[in-house]
One Martini backbone bead per residue (centre of mass of N, CA, C, O) as a GRO file, in nm:
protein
  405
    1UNK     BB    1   9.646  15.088   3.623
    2UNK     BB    2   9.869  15.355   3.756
    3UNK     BB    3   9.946  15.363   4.089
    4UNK     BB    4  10.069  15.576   4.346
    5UNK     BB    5  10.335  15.727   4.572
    6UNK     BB    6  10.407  16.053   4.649
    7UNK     BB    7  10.753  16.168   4.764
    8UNK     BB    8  11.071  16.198   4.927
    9UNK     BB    9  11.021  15.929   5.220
   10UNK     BB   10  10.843  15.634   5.246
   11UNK     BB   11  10.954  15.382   5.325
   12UNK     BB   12  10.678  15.225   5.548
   13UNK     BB   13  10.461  15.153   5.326
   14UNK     BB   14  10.088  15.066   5.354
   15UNK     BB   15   9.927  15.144   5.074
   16UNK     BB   16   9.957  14.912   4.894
   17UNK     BB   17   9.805  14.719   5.050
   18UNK     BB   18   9.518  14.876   5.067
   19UNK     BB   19   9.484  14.920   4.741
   20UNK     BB   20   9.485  14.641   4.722
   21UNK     BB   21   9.150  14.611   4.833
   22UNK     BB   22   9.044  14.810   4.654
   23UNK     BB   23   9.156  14.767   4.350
   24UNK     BB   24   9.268  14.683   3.997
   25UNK     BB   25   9.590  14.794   4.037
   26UNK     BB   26   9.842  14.962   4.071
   27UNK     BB   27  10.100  15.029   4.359
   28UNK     BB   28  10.348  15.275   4.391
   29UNK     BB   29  10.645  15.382   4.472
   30UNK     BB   30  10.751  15.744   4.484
   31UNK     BB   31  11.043  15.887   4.499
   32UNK     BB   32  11.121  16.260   4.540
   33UNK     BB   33  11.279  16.498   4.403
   34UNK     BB   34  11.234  16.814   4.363
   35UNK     BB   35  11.359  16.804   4.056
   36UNK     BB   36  11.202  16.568   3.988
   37UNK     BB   37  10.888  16.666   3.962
   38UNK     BB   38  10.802  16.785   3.727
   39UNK     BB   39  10.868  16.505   3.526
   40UNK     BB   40  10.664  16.338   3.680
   41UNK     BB   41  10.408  16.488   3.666
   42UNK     BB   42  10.443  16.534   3.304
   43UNK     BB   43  10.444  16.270   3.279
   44UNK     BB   44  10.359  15.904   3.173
   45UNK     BB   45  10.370  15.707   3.454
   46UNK     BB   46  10.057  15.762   3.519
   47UNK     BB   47   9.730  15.817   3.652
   48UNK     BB   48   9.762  15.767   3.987
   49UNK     BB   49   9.796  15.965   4.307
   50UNK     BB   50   9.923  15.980   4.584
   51UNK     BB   51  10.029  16.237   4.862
   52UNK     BB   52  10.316  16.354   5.026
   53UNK     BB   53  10.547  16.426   5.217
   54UNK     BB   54  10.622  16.756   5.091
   55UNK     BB   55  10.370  16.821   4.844
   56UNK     BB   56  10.068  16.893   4.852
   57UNK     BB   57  10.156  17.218   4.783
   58UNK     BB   58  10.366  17.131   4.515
   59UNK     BB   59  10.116  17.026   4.299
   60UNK     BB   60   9.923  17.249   4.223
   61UNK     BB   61  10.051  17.398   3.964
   62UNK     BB   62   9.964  17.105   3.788
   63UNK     BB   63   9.642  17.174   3.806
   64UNK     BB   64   9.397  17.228   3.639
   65UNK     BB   65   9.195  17.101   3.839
   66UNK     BB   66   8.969  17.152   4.148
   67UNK     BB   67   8.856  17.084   4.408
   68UNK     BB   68   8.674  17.243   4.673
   69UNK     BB   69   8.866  17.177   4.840
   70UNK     BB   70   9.143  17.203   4.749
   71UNK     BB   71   9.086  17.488   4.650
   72UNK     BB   72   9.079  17.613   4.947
   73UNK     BB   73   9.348  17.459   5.065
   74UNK     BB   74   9.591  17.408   4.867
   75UNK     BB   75   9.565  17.071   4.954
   76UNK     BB   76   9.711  16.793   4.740
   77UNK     BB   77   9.671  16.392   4.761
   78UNK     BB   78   9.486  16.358   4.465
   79UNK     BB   79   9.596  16.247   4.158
   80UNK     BB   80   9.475  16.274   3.791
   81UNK     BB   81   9.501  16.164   3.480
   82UNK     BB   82   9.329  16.265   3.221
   83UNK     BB   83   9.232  16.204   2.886
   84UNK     BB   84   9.389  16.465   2.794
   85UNK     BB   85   9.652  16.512   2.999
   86UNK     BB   86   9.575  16.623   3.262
   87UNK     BB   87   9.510  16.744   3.613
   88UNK     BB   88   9.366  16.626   3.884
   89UNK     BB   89   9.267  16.750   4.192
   90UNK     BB   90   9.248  16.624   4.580
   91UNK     BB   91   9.089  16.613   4.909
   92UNK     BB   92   9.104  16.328   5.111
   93UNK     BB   93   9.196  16.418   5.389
   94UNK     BB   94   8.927  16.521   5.481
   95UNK     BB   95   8.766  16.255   5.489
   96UNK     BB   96   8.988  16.118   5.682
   97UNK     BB   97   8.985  16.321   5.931
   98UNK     BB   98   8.678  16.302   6.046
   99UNK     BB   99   8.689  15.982   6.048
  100UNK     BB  100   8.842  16.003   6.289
  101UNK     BB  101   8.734  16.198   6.490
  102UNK     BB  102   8.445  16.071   6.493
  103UNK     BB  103   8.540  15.809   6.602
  104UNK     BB  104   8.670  15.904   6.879
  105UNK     BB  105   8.504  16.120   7.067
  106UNK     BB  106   8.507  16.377   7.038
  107UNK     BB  107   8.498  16.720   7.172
  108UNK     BB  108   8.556  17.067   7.034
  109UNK     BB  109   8.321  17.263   7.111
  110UNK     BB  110   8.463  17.565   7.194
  111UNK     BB  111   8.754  17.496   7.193
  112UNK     BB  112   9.111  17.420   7.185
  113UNK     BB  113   9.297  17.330   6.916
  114UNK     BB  114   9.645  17.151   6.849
  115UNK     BB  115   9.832  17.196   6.578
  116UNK     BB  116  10.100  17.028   6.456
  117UNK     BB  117  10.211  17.200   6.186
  118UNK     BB  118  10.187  17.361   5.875
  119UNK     BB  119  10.128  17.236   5.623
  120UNK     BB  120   9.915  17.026   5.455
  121UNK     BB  121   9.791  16.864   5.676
  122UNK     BB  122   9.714  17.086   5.863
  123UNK     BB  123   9.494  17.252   5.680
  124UNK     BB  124   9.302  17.008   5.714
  125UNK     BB  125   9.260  17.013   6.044
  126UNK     BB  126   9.172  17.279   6.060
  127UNK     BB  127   8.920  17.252   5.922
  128UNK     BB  128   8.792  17.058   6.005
  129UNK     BB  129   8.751  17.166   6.318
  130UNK     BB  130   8.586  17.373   6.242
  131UNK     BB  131   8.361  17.210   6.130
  132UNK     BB  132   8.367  17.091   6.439
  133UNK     BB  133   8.366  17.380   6.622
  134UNK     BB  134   8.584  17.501   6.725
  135UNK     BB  135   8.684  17.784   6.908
  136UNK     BB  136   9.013  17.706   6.858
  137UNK     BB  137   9.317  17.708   6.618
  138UNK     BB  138   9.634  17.605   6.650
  139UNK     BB  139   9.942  17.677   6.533
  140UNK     BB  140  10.240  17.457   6.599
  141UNK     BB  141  10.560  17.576   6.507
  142UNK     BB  142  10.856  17.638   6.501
  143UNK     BB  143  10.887  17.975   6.360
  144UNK     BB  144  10.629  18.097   6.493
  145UNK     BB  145  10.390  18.261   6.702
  146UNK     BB  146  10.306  17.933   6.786
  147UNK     BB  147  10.564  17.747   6.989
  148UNK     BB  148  10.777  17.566   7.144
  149UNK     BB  149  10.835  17.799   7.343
  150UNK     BB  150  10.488  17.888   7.401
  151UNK     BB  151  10.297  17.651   7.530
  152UNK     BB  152  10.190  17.827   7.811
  153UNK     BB  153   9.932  17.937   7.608
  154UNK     BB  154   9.791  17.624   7.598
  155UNK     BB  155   9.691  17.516   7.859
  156UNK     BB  156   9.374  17.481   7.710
  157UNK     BB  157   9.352  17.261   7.577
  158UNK     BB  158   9.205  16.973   7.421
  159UNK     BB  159   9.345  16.933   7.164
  160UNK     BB  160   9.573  16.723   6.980
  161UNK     BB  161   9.770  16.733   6.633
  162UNK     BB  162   9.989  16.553   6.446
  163UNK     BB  163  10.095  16.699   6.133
  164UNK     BB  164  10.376  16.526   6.181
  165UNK     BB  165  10.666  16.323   6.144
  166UNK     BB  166  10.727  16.304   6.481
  167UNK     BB  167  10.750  15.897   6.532
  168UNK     BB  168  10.803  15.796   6.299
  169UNK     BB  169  10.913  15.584   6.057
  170UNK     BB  170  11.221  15.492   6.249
  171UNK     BB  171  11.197  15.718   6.463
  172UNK     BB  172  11.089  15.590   6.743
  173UNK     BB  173  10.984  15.751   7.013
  174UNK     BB  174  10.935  16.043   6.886
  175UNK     BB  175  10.826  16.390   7.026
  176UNK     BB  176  10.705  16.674   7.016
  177UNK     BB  177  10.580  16.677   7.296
  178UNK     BB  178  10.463  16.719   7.576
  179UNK     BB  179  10.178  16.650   7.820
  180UNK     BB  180  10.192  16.828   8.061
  181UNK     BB  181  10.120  17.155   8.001
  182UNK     BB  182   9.768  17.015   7.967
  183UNK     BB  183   9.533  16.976   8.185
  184UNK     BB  184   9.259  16.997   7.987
  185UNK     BB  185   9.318  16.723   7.806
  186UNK     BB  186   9.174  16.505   7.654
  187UNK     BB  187   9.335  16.421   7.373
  188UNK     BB  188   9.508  16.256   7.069
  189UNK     BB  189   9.627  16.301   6.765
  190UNK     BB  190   9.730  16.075   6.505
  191UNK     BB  191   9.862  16.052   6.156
  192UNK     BB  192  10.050  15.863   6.241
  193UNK     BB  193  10.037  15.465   6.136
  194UNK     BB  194  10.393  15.414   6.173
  195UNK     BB  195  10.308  15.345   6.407
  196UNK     BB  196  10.027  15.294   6.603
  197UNK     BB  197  10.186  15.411   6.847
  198UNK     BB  198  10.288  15.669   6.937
  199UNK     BB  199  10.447  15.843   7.201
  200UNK     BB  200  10.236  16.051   7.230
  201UNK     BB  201   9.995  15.823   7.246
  202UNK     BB  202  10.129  15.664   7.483
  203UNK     BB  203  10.096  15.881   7.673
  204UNK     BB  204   9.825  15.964   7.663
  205UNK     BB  205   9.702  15.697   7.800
  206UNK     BB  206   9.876  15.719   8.069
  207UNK     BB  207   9.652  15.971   8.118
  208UNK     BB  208   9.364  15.864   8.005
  209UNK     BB  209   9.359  15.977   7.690
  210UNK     BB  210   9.225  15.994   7.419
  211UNK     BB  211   9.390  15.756   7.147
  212UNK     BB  212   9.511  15.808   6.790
  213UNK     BB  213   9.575  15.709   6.505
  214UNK     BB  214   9.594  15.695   6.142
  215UNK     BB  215   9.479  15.434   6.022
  216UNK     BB  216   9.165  15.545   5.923
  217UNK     BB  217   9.253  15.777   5.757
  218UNK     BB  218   9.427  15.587   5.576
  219UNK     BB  219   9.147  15.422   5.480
  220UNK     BB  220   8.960  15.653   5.374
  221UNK     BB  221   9.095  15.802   5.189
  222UNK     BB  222   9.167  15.562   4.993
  223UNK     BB  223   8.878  15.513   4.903
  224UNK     BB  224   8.835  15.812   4.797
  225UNK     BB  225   9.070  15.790   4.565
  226UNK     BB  226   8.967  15.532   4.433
  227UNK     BB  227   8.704  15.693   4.341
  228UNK     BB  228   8.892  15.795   4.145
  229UNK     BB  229   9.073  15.624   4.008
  230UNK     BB  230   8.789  15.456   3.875
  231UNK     BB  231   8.477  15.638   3.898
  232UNK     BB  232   8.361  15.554   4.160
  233UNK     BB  233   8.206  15.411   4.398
  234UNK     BB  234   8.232  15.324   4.763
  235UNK     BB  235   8.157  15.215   5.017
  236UNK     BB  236   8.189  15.336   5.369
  237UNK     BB  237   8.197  15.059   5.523
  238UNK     BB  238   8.461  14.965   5.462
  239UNK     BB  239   8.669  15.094   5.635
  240UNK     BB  240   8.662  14.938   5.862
  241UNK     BB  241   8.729  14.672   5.722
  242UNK     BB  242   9.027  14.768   5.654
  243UNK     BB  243   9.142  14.863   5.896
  244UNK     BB  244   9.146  14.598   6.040
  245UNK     BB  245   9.308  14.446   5.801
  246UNK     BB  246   9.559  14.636   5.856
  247UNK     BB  247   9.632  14.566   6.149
  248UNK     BB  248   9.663  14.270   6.130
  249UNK     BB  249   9.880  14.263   5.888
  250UNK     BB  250  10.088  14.480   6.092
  251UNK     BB  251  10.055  14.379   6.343
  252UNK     BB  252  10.209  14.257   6.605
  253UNK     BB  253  10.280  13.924   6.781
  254UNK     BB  254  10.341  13.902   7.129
  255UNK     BB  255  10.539  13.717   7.392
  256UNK     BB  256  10.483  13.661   7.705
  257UNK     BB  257  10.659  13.507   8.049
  258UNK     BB  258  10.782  13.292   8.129
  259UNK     BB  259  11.026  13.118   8.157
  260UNK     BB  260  10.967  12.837   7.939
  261UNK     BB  261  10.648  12.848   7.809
  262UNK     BB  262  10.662  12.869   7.499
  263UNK     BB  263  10.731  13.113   7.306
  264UNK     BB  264  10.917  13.012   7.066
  265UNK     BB  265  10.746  12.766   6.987
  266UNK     BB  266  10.470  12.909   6.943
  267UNK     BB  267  10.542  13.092   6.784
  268UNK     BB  268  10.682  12.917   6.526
  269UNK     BB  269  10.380  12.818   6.480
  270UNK     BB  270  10.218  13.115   6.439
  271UNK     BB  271  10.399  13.204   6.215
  272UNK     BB  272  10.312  12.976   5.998
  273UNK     BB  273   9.998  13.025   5.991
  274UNK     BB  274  10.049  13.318   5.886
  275UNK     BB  275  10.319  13.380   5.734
  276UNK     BB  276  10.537  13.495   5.947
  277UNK     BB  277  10.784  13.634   6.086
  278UNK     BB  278  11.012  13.492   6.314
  279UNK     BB  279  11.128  13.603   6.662
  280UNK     BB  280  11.396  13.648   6.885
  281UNK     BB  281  11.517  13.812   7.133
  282UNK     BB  282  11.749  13.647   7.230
  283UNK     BB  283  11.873  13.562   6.972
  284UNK     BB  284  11.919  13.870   6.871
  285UNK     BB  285  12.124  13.944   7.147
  286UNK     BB  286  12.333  13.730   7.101
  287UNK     BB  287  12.410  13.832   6.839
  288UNK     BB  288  12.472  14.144   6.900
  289UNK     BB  289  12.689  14.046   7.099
  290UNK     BB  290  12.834  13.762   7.103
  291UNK     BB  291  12.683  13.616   7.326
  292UNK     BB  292  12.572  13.472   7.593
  293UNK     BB  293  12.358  13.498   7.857
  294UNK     BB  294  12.546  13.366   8.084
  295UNK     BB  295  12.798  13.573   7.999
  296UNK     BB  296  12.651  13.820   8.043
  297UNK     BB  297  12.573  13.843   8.333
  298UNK     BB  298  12.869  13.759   8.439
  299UNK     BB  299  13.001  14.060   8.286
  300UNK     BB  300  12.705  14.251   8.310
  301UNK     BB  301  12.486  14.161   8.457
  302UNK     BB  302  12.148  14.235   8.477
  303UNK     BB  303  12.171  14.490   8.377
  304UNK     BB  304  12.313  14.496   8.101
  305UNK     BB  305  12.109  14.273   7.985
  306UNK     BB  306  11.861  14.464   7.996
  307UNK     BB  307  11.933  14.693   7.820
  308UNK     BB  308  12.000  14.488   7.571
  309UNK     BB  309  11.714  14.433   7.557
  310UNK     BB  310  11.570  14.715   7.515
  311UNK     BB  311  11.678  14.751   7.244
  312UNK     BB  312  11.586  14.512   7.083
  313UNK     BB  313  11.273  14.609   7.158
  314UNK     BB  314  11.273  14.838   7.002
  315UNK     BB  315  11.352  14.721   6.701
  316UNK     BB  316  11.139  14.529   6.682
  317UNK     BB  317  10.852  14.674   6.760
  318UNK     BB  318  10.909  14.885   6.503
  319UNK     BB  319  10.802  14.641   6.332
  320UNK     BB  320  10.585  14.499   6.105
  321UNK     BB  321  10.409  14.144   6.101
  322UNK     BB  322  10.495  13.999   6.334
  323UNK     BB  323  10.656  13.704   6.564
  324UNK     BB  324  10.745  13.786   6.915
  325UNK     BB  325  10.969  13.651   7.141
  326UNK     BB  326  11.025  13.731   7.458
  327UNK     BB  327  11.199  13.744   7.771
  328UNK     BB  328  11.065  13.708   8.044
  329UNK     BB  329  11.186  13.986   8.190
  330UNK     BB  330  11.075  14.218   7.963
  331UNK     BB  331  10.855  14.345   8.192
  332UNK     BB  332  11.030  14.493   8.401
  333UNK     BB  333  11.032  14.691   8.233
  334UNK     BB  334  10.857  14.986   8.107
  335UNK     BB  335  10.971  15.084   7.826
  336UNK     BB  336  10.912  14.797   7.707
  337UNK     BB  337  10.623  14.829   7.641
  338UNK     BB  338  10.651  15.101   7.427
  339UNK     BB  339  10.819  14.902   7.235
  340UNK     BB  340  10.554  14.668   7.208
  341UNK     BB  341  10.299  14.859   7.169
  342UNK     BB  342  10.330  15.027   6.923
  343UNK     BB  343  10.277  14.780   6.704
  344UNK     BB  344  10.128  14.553   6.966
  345UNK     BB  345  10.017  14.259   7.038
  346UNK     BB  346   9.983  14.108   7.343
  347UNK     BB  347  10.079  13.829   7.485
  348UNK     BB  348   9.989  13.589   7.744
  349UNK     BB  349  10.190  13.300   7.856
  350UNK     BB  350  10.065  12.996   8.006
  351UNK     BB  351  10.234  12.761   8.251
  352UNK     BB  352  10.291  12.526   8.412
  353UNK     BB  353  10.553  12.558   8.649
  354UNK     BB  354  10.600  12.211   8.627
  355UNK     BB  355  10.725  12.261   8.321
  356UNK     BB  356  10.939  12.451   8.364
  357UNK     BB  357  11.252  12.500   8.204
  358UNK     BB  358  11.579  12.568   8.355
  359UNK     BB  359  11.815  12.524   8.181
  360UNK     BB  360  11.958  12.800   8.061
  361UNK     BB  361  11.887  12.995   8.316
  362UNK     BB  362  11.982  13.222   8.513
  363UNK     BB  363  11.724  13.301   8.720
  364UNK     BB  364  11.574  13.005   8.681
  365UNK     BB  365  11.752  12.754   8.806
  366UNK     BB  366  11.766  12.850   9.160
  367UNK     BB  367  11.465  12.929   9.177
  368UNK     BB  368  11.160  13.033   9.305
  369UNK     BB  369  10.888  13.018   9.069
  370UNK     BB  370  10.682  13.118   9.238
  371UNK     BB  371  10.822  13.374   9.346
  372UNK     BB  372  10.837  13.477   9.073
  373UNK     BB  373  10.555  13.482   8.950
  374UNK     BB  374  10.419  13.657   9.184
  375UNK     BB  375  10.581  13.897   9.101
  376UNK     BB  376  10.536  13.886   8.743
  377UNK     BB  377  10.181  13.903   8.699
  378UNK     BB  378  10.129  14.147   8.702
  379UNK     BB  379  10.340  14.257   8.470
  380UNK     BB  380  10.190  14.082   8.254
  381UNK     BB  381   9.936  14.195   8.244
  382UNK     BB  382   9.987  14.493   8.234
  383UNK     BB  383  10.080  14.422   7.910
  384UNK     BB  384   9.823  14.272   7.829
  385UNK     BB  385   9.561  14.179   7.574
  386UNK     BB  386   9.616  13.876   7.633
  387UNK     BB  387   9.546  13.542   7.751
  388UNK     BB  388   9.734  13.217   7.698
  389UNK     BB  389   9.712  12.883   7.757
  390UNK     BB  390   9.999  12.591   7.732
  391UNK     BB  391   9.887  12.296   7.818
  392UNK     BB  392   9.953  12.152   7.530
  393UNK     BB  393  10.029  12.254   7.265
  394UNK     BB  394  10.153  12.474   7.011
  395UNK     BB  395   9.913  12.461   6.819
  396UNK     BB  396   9.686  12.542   7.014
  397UNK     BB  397   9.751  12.796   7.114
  398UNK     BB  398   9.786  12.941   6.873
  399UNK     BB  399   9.480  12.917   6.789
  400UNK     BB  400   9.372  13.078   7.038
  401UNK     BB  401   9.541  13.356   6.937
  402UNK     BB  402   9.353  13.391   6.678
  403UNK     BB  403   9.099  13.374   6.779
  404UNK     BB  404   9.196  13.624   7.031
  405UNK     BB  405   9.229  13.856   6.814
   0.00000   0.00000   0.00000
């Protein structure tokens, strides 16, 4: 059986790993351009696809007939081509957006909820949020008679959902609007799954509120489809298992420490165990400036450092799948956080003081380092997901980074 996703900007897209769980079937990328989709719709190169932006509602005319949701939203994420060589459309993002919904644990009844975006997701987020009862939906276009500029008649939202692709991958860091003007705010859903925690998400956590990423939706709908392209039902409790194994699969794996701790060596070893590529923000540093970092210090001073550390690990932190070691100072900067958490666990790397060495790293050479330690483990907690202690082998560490991860 021949399924894949169709779009026409796919990027970094998770749905192969996921499909590759779920049945025996190809699963491939389909890019189409408006002028392409008609031929590759009526043609016989596919069995089963997934739709995403920007087609949902410009595959309806193509289909013969359509499940009871799809029918009523007039948008269409999963199409299925029949024995007779027709197609079938369906709406599989209704049941994985309530199952993300359900699953975030707020409560709409009642409530004002604003839909980001107008699209084919923005449709089917109004429906579920109706059925779960919300008060008033409102959809927020660029456009429209509710738009961004007159978001201050939406002060009392309770929910906000993204159904636009702003802050998508590799786009990280941007947001739709600022989440300031909504002092009522419980929560924020957001539909993109890449990075797992967008900038909108990232603000919503810092203000202590409810934040959700796409990717349990991305794994409901998955299933749903996939019982369209096979023909059966697959079991629901799946959902679950599948989202942690796509988040593991997907998650970075951050070491941050003191200077000399042992992130390089430890991050190396654990990228071996897993398999996975991995990453020194500080060797990519100096790739990219062209010199090493004690030139880079005596040129452009700390501050100079600093800013080109933080481009590094915005660039890093935005892909997905590896074992990224950062600069002992990584921690110092705050921005540098929503770099390293898009789309990573964070772990804090600890080790005997007297264990680290100081050649060749400017800052603890001549450093007090136990004053030093004690300036920076506030910051290095605030970012860690987990602490492993280093006092062993770089094997051992590993082990127990997978172990408590």
């Amino acid at each position: 059986m021949r399924c894949g996703l169709l779009g026409k900007t796919l990027g970094h897209s998770y749905s192969p790993a996921l499909h590759a769980m779920l049945g025996d079937y190809s699963y491939a990328l389909f890019e189409k351009t408006e002028a392409e989709l008609p031929d590759f719709l009526r043609g016989g190169g596919w069995d089963g696809l997934n739709v995403t932006i920007p087609y949902k509602k410009a595959v309806v005319p193509y289909c013969a007939a359509l499940s009871p949701a799809a029918e009523r939203l007039q948008s269409v994420n999963t199409l299925v081509r029949r024995p007779d060589g027709t197609i079938y459309g369906d709406n599989t993002d209704l049941a994985g957006f309530l199952f993300l919904f359900d699953g975030s644990g707020l409560d709409v009844r009642g409530k004002k909820a604003l839909v980001l975006g107008s699209g084919g997701a923005s449709v089917t987020v109004c429906e579920a949020l109706r059925q779960r009862g919300a008060g008033q939906v409102v959809v927020i276009s660029r456009f429209g008679p509710d738009n961004y500029d007159n978001l201050d008649r939406h002060a009392d939202a309770a929910l906000i959902v993204n159904a636009t692709p702003v802050g998508m991958y590799p786009r990280c860091g941007e947001e739709p609007l600022s989440l300031t003007p909504f002092p009522n705010l419980e929560g924020v859903l957001d539909l993109i799954y890449n990075p797992a925690r967008t900038a909108l998400c990232l603000e919503a956590e810092r203000r202590g509120l409810v934040a959700r990423g796409g990717l349990a939706m991305l794994a409901a709908q998955a299933r749903a489809s996939a019982e369209q392209f096979l023909g059966r039902e697959i079991p629901a409790d799946r959902v679950g298992a599948l989202t942690e194994a796509l988040r593991k699969k997907t998650e970075n794996l951050i070491l941050v420490g003191m200077p000399g701790c042992g992130k390089s060596t430890v991050g190396r070893a654990l990228a071996a165990k897993l398999g996975r590529p991995f990453l020194d923000a500080d060797e990519e540093l100096v790739r990219t400036a062209g010199r090493s970092i004690p030139e880079i210090f005596a040129q452009e001073g700390e501050a100079g450092f600093r800013a080109r550390e933080t481009e590094v690990l915005r660039r890093l932190g935005g892909g997905s799948g590896a074992v990224v070691a950062t600069g002992g100072g990584a921690v110092l900067r705050e921005e540098n956080y929503d770099a390293l958490h898009q789309n990573g666990h964070i772990v804090w790397l600890r080790r005997d003081l007297g264990l680290l060495p100081r050649e060749g790293r400017p800052l603890s050479k001549n450093a007090d380092l136990a004053a030093m330690y004690e300036a920076r483990a506030p910051r290095y907690a605030r970012f860690a997901d987990a602490t492993i202690e280093n006092d062993g082998t770089p094997e051992d560490a590993a082990e127990a980074i997978i172990s408590n991860w």
